[in-house]
C-alpha positions in Angstrom: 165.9 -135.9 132.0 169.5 -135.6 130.4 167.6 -136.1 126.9 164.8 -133.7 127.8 167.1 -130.8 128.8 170.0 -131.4 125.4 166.6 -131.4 123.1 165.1 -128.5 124.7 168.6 -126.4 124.5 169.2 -127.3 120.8 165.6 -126.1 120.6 166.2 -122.5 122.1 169.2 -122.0 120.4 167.4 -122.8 117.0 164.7 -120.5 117.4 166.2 -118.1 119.5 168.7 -117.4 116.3 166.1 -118.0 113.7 163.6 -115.3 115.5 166.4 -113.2 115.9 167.0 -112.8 112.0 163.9 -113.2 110.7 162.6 -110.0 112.3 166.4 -108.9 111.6 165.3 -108.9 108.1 162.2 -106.8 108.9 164.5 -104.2 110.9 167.4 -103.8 108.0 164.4 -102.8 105.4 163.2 -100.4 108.0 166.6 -99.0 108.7 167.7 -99.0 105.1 164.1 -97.2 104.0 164.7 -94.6 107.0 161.4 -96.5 108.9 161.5 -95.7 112.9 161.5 -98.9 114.4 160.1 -98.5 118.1 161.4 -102.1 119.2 162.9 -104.9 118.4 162.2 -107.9 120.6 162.9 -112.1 120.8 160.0 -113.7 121.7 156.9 -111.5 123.5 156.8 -109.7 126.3 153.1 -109.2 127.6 152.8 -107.1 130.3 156.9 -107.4 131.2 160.3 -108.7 129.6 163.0 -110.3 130.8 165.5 -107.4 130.0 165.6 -104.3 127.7 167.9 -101.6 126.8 166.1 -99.3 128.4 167.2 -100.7 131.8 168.9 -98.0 134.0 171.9 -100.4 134.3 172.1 -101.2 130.8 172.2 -97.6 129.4 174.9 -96.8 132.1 177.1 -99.0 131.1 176.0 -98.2 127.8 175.3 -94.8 126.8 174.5 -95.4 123.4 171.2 -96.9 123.6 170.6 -94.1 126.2 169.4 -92.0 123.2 168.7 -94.7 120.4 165.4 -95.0 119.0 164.9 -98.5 119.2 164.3 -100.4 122.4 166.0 -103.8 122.6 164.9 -106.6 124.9 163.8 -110.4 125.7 160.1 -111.1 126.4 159.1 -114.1 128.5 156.8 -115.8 126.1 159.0 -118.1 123.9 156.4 -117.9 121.1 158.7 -116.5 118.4 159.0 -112.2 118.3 158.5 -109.0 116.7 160.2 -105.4 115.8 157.5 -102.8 116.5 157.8 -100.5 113.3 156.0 -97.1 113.6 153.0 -96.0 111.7 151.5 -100.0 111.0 149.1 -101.8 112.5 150.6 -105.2 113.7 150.1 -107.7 116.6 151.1 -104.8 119.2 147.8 -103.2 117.8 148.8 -99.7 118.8 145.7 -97.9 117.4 146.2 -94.7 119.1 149.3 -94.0 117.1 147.4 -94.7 113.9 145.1 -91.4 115.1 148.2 -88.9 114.7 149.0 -87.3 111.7 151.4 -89.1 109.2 155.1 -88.8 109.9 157.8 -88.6 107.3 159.4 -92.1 109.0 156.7 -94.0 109.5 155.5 -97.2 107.5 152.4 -96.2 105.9 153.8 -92.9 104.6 156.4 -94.8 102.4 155.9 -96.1 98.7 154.1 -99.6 98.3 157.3 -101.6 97.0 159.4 -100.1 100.4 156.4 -101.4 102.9 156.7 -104.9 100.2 160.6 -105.3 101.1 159.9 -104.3 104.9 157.1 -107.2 105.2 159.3 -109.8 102.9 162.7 -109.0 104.9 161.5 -111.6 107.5 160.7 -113.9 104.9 163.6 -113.7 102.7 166.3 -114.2 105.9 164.7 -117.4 106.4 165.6 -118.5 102.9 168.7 -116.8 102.8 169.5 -118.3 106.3 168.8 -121.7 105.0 170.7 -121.5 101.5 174.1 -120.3 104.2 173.0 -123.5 106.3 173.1 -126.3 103.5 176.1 -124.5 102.0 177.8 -124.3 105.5 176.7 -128.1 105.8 178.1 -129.2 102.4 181.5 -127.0 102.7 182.4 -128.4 106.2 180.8 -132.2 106.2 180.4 -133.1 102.8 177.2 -135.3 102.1 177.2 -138.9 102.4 174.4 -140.7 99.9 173.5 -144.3 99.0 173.4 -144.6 94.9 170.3 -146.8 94.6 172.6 -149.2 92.4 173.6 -150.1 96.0 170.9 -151.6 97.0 171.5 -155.1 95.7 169.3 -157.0 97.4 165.7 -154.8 96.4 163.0 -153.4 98.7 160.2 -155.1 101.1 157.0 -154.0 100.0 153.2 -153.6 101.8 149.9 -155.3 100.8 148.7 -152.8 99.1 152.6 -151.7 97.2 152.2 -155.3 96.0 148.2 -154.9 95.1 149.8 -152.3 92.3 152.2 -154.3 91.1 155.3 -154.1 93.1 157.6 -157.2 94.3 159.9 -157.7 97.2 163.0 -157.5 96.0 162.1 -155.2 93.3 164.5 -151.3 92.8 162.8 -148.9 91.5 165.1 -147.1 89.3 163.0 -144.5 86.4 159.7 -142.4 87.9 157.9 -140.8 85.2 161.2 -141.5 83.3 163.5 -140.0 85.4 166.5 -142.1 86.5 166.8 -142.4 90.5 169.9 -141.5 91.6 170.1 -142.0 95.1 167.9 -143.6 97.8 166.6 -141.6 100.3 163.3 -140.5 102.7 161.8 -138.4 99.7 161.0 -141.5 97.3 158.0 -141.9 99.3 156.7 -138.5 98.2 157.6 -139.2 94.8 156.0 -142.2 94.3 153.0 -141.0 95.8 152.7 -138.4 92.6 154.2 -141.0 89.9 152.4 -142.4 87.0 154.8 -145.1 85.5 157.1 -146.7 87.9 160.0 -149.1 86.1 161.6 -151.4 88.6 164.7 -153.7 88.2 162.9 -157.2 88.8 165.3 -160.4 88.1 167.8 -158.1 86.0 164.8 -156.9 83.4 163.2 -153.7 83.7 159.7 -154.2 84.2 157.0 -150.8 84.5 154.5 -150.6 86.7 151.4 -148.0 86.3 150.4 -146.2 89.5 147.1 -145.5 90.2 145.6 -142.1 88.5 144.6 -140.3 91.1 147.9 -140.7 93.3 148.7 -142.2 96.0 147.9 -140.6 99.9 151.5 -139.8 101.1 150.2 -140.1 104.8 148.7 -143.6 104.5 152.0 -144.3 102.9 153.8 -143.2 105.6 151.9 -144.5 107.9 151.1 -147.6 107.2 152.1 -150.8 109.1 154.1 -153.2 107.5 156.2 -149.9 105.4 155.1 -149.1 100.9 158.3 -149.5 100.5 161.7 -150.4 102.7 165.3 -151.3 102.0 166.2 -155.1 102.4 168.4 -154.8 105.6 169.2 -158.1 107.5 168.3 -157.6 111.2 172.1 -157.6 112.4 173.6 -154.7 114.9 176.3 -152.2 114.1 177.2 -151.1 117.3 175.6 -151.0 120.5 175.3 -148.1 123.4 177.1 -148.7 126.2 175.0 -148.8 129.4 171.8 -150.0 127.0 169.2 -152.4 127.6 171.2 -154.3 124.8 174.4 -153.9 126.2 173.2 -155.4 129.3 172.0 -159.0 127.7 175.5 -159.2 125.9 174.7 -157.7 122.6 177.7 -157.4 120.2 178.9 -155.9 117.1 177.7 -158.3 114.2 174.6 -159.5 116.5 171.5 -160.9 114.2 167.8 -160.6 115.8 166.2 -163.4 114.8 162.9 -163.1 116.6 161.1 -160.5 119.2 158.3 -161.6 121.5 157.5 -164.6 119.4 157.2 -162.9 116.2 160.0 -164.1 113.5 162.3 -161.1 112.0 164.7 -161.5 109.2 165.1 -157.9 108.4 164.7 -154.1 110.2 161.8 -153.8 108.4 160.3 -156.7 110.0 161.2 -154.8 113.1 160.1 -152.0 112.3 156.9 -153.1 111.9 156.5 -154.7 115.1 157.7 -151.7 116.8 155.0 -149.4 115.1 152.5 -151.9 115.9 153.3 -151.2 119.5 153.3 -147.2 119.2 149.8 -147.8 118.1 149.1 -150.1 121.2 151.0 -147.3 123.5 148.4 -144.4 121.8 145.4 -146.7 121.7 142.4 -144.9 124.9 142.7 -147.5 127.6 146.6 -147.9 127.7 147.6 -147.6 131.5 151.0 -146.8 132.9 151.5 -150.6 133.7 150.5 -151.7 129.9 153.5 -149.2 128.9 155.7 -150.5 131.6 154.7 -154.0 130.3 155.5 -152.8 126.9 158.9 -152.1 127.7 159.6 -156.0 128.1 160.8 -157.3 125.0 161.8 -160.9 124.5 164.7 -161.1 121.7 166.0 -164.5 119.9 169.4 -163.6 118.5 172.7 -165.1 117.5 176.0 -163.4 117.8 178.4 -163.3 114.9 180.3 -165.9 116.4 178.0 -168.3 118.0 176.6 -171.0 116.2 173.5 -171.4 118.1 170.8 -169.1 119.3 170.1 -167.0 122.3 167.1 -165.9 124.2 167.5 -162.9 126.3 164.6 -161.0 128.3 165.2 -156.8 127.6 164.0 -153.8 129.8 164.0 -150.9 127.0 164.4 -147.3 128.2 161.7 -144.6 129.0 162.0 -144.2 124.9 161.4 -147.6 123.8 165.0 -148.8 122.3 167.5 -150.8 123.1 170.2 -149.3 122.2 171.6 -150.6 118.7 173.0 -148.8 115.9 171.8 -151.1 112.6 174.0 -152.5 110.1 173.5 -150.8 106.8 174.5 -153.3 104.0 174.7 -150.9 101.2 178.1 -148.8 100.6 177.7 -144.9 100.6 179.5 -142.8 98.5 181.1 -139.6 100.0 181.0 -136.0 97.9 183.2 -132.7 99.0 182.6 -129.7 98.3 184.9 -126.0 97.6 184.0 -123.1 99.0 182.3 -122.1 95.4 180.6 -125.8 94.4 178.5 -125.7 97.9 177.2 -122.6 97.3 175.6 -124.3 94.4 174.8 -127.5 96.1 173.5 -125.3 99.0 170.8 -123.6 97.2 169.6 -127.3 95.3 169.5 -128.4 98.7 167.7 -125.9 100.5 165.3 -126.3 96.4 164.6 -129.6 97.4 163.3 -128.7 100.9 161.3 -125.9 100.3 159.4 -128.3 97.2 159.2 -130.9 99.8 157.8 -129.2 102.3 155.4 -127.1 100.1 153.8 -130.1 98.5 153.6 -132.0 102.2 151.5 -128.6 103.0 148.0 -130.1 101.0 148.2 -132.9 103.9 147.6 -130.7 106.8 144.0 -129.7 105.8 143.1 -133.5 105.7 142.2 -135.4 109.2 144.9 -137.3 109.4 146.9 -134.3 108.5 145.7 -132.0 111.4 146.8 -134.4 113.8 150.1 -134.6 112.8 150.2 -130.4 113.3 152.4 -129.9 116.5 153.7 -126.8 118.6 157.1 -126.7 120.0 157.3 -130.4 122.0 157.0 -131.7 118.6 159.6 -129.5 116.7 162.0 -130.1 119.9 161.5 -134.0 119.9 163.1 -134.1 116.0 166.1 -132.9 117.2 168.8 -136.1 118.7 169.1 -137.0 122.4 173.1 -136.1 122.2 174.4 -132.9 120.3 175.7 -133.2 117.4 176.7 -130.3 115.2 175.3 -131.4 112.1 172.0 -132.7 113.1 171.4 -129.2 114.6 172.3 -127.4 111.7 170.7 -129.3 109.4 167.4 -129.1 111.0 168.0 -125.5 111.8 168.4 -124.5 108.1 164.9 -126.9 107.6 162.9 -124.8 110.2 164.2 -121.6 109.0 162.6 -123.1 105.5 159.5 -123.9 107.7 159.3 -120.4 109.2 159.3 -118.9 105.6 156.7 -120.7 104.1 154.3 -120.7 107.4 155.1 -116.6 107.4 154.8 -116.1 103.8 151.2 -117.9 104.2 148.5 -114.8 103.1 146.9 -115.5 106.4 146.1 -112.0 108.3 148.7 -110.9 111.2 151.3 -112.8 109.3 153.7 -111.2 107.1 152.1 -113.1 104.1 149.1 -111.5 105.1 150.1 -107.8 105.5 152.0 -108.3 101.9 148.4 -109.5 100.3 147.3 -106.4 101.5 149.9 -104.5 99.5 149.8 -106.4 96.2 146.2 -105.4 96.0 146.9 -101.8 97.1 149.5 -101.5 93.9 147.4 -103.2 91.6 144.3 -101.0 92.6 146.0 -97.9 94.2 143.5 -98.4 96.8 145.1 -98.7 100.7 142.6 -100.6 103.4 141.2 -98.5 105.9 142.7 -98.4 109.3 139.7 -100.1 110.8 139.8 -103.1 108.2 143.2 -103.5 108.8 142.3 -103.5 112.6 139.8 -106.4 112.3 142.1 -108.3 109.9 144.5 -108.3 112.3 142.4 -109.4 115.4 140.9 -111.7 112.9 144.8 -113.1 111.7 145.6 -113.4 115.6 142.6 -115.2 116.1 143.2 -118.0 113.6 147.0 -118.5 114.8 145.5 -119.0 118.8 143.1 -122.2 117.2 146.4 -122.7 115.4 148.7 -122.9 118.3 145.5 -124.7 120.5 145.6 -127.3 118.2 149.1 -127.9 117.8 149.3 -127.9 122.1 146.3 -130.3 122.4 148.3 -132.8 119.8 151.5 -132.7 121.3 149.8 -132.7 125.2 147.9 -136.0 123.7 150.8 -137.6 121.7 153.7 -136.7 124.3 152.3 -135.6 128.2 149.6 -138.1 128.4 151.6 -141.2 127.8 154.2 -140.2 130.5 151.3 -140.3 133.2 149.2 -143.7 131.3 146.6 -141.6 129.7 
């Protein structure tokens, strides 16, 4: 439950700060333009909010907002939010005002590119938020990478990473004749758009031609053994104190040398066994007693000292580990950053992300792809069971880069949409009636309910089931 509620927390905060100035952008380009904005609210508040400046109490002790133009407040729906701007059609679908005559300080009686900056502000705080972020992150922690020249001892490779040509124990070091730098989580992506692959094999530099049409980044990820992985004997780092493996005797320099009768030389090997069982766990017809039983893992290990083996019986936790931190045989290298290179380095970063992300976008139209789509269980479970400062701000910077490209979608009722609307209205001079708008909009808030449907379903099938054995 301690996990659940330190998740969930890191959560809010993200999104409570990330709503905030994304319809913050919205509200400067009103303000700046001389745009009424009616209200300015985080998250929605159908039918009633949680608090407003429009409380008696509030403009007492505040007389201020008494008089101010724009109500403040806190829905209860913790879907995201919204600034009501006068004189627009939007979600609040406030038609009647749409029937007055046109006032000087209302949206739709301002110049096209003014209503473009109003619509983009959201967008453009999201990037802007996550360029501060990375630069934040590189300024205060630095960035630890491994050069791929560290990885000595080559990569384990699938059946069908082998069926194109690859070895175990091969590096790939040029794609499409570009030199790889580091190693990291992104190489899967780029192998899955390369067309000549060299590899280090035996100290010669062999190339290796990937198949023409590409390779499905999803089945790569997916796929049980790994493409690719790092060679990483099976031995422990560290271990958690209190943890299954603490319990058994577990020890710094421990190597696993089998689990439930299944030989392991390496965390790959592991890994594979233990995303065998996730697909056992998900499997129709897994009970609360299979996943009990699936907790039980029998471990063969040695500890650095000991000569001969051990065989120990472990209870995993309610999240399936044991509690080990791996040893990672390959030396990182460590780079710091001045207050003027991470501003640089900020913006490649937060580059990197947005191409990332962007090209991972193709997948979600697939089958596989609409599965993986997820509401806010899913985007709360990526965050770590214990708080740590620069896990959370590094995956706050990549949801604000999430939020962009999801708003900036030309989909009707999000921003992307309404700015559509006003690239076609300055190329043609012609502005969409009120009642087209209208329908666009019910239309727009229609497609973000299957959405959101979809991405609840997924997560109440991947996450709530399992906890009762369904």
């Amino acid at each position: 439950m301690e996990v659940v509620l330190i998740k969930a927390l890191q959560l809010l905060c993200c999104l409570s700060l990330l709503v905030v100035l994304h319809e913050g952008g919205h509200f400067g380009f009103s303000k700046l333009f001389g745009v009424k904005v009616e209200k300015f609210y985080m998250f929605f508040d159908y039918k009633f909010h949680l608090f407003s400046t429009r409380a008696k109490w509030f403009t007492r002790l505040f007389p201020y907002f008494k008089n101010n133009e724009t109500e403040y407040g806190i829905g209860w729906i913790p879907l995201g939010g919204y600034v009501k701007i006068s004189g627009m059609i939007d979600e609040s679908m406030d038609l009647e005002q749409m029937k007055k005559p046109a006032q000087s300080n209302e949206f739709r009686s301002q110049k096209v590119w003014k209503r473009f900056f109003i619509m983009f502000g959201g967008v453009l705080m999201n990037f802007l938020t996550a360029w501060f972020l990375y630069s934040a992150i590189m300024f205060t922690w630095g960035r630890d990478y491994i050069p791929m020249r560290n990885i000595t001892q080559g990569f384990q490779f699938n059946e069908s990473a082998q069926r194109i040509g690859f070895r175990n124990g091969d590096i790939p070091v040029v794609i499409d004749g570009k030199e790889i730098i580091e190693y990291n989580t992104a190489i899967i992506r780029t192998l899955s758009n390369a067309s000549v692959v060299t590899v280090l094999r035996d100290g010669k530099r062999v190339d290796l031609q990937m198949p023409e049409d590409g390779l499905n980044m999803l089945e790569m990820l997916q796929s049980v053994p790994k493409f690719i992985a790092p060679i990483m004997p099976s031995v422990v780092d560290s271990v958690v104190p209190g943890s299954p493996a603490s319990k058994v005797g577990f020890q710094k320099g421990t190597r696993l040398l089998a689990v439930n009768g299944k030989e392991i030389s390496t965390w790959a090997d592991f890994d594979d066994y233990s995303l065998r069982r996730q697909d056992i766990l998900a499997a129709s017809g897994c009970t609360h007693a299979d996943s009990l039983k699936m907790r039980q893992m029998q471990v063969v290990y040695k500890l650095a000292e000991s000569a001969q083996p051990d065989t120990a019986m472990l209870m995993l936790d309610e999240n399936y580990m044991m509690g080990v931190t791996r040893l990672i045989p390959f030396e990182k290298e460590h780079v710091s950053y001045t207050l003027l290179s991470c501003i640089p380095a900020g913006l490649q970063q937060g580059w990197r992300t947005l191409c990332g992300y962007v090209n991972d976008l193709k997948y979600v139209a697939s089958a596989e792809g609409a599965k993986s789509v997820g509401s806010f269980i899913t985007i709360g479970n990526i965050f770590p069971s214990a708080w740590d400062w620069m896990q959370f701000w590094t995956l706050t910077a990549f949801i604000s880069i999430i939020l962009a490209v999801m708003n900036i979608l030309p989909i009707p009722g999000l921003d992307g949409g309404h700015i559509m609307f006003l690239l076609w209205e300055g190329l043609t001079g012609k502005q969409p009636s009120d009642k087209a708008a209208e329908w666009f909009e019910k239309i727009g808030i229609g497609l973000l309910c299957l959405l959101m449907l979809l991405a609840f379903s997924n997560d109440i099938r991947n996450f709530i089931l399992p906890l009762f054995g369904f």
